[in-house]
Structure formats: C-alpha cells, structure tokens
C-alpha positions in Angstrom: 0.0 0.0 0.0 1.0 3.4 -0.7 0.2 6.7 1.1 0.3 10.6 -0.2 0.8 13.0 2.6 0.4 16.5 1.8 1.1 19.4 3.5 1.4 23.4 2.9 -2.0 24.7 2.3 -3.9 27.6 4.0 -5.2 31.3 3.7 -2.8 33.7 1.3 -4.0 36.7 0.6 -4.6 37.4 -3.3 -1.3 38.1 -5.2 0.8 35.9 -2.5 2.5 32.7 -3.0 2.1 29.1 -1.4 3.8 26.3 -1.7 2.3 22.3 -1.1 4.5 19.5 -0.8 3.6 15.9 -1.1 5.7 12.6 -0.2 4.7 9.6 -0.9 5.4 6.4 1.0 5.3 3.0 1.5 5.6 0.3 -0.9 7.4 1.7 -3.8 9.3 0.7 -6.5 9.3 3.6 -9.1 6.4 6.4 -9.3 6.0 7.5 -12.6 3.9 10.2 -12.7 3.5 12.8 -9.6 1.0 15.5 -9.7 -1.8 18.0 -8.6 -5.5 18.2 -9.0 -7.9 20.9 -7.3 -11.8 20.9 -7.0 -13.3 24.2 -5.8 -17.0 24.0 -4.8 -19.7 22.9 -7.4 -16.8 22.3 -9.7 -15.9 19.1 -11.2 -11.7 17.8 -10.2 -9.1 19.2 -12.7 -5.8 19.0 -13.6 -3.5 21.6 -12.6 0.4 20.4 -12.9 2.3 17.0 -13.2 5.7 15.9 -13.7 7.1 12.9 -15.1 9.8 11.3 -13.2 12.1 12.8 -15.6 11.1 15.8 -15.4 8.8 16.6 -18.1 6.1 19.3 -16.8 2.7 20.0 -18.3 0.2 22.7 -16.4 -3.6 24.0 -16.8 -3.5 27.2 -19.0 -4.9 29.1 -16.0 -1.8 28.5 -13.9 0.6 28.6 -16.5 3.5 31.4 -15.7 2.1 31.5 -11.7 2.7 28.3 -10.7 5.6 25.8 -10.8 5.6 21.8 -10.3 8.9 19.9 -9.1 9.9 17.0 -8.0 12.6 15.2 -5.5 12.9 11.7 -6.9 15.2 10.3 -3.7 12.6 11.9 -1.0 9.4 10.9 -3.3 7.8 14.1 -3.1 6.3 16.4 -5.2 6.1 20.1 -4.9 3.8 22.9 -6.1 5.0 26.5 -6.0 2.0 28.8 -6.6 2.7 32.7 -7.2 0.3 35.6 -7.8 -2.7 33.4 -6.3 -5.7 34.8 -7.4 -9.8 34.0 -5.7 -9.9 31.4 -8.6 -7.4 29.4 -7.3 -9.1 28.7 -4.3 -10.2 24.6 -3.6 -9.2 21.6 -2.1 -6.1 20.6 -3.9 -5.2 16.9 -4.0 -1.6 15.0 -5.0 -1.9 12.1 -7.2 1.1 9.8 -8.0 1.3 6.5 -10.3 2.9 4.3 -8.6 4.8 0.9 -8.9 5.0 -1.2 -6.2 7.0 -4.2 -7.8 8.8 -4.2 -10.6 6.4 -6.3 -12.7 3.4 -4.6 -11.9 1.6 -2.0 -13.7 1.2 1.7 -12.0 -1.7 2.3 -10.1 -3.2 5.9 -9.0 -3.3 7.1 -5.6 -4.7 10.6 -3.9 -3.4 12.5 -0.5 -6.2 13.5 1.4 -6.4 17.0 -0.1 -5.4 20.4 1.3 -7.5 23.2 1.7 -6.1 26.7 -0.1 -7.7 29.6 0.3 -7.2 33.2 -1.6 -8.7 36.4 -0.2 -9.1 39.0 -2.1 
C-alpha cells in the first residue's frame, strides 16, 4: 500500500505565493507520474500540474506562468509553488502519483487527502 501526505496549504492573501508538498510512501518501487489536482466547490476535479519522473512538466493554461511543479525523486515528493494566487485558485487541492509497487506490476493511481487553499481577495 501506498500513502500521499500533503502538506502546505492555507489562507494567502490574493497576489501571495504558497507552496504544497507531497511525499509519498510506502511500498514503492518507481512512481511514474506525480501531480496535482484541485476541486473548488460545485466544480468538477481538474488537472493543474504534473511531472514525469524525468522531469517533463505539463500545467492548466490558467496557472501557467504563476505556478511551478517539481519534483525530489530520492525523497518521493512532489512540490507545487504557486505565485500571484488569485480568488480562482481557491479549492481543495489533492496530489496524485502512479505508482509501482514491484517491478512487474503496472502503475496504479493514488490521492493524498487534499489540502485546503484559500485566496482572499
């Protein structure tokens, strides 16, 4: 089994910056894949950064240029660094990882809990 335990979210005023980390642990062999989702209220889950575990990046064209996705490969963790936060941004924001657990097996999803980030304007 595999756990995602995030951490860093909160209440930022509008035009501050945040940062959310994510490690994953447990039984691990390789993750692939690390990234973040957000779902504000009424609103369906959407993408908002990943990272392959070489580094490849893609972001949400609402958060591109404000926000930045990295990666620790040795600590298994996943960061988000989020600038010039804006009310839109605010909503539960989850980490997701594809993960290995044995070298033969296929990658399977996992969530953290979610963290709660919250923009006043």
């Amino acid at each position: 089994q595999v756990q995602l335990v995030e951490s860093g979210g909160g209440l930022v005023q509008a035009g501050g910056s945040q940062r959310l980390s994510c490690t994953a642990s447990g039984s691990i062999f390789r993750i692939n894949v690390m990234g973040w989702y957000r779902q504000a209220p009424g609103k369906q889950r959407e993408l908002v950064a990943g990272i392959t575990s070489v580094g490849n990046t893609n972001y949400a064209a609402s958060v591109k240029g404000r926000f930045t996705i990295s990666r620790d490969n040795a600590k298994n963790t996943v960061y988000l660094q989020m600038n010039s936060l804006i009310s839109e941004d605010t909503a539960v924001y989850y980490c997701h990882a594809v993960v290995v657990s044995k070298w033969y097996d296929a990658g399977k999803d996992y969530w953290g809990q979610g963290t709660q980030v919250t923009v006043s304007s």
